[in-house]
C-alpha positions, 0 to 999 in steps of 0.5 A: 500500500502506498503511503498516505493512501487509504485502504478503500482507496487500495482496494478500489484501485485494484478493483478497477484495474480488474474490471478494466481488464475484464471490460476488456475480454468481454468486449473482444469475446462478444465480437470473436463470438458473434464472428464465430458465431456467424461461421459455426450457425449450422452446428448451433441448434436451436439456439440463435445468435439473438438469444441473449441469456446465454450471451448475458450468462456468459458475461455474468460469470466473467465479470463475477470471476474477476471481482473475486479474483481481484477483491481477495488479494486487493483486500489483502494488499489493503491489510499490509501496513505500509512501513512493515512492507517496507521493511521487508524489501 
């Protein structure tokens, strides 16, 4: 943790970036999909690419992995006191 900054703030910091990445993926993977999506259509079967749940389901799981992939160790990052850290480098 930086010195002077607040823990919220630590852990909103990493959040973000997180969530910037995940951004990210789940634009580029709704693209690559609907282009796939376009190529594979004779193997999908009913199912078409306007169905939204699966499309909605998909980023939902996505974005819900990130968070806790990113609030577990921003919010132990957040914990460290910064002159204890700076003592161990």
């Amino acid at each position: 943790m930086a010195l002077g900054a607040q823990r919220g703030r630590v852990l909103q910091l990493v959040l973000m970036q997180g969530l910037r990445m995940a951004a990210f993926g789940v634009v580029l993977g709704l693209v690559m999909a609907a282009v796939l999506g376009r190529v594979f259509s004779s193997l999908l079967f009913k199912i078409s690419m306007l169905h939204v749940v699966p499309w909605a389901a998909a980023t939902a799981v996505l974005v819900a992995t990130v968070l806790l992939a990113t609030y577990l160790p921003a919010r132990r990052a957040a914990s460290i006191e910064p002159m204890k850290a700076l003592r161990i480098e």
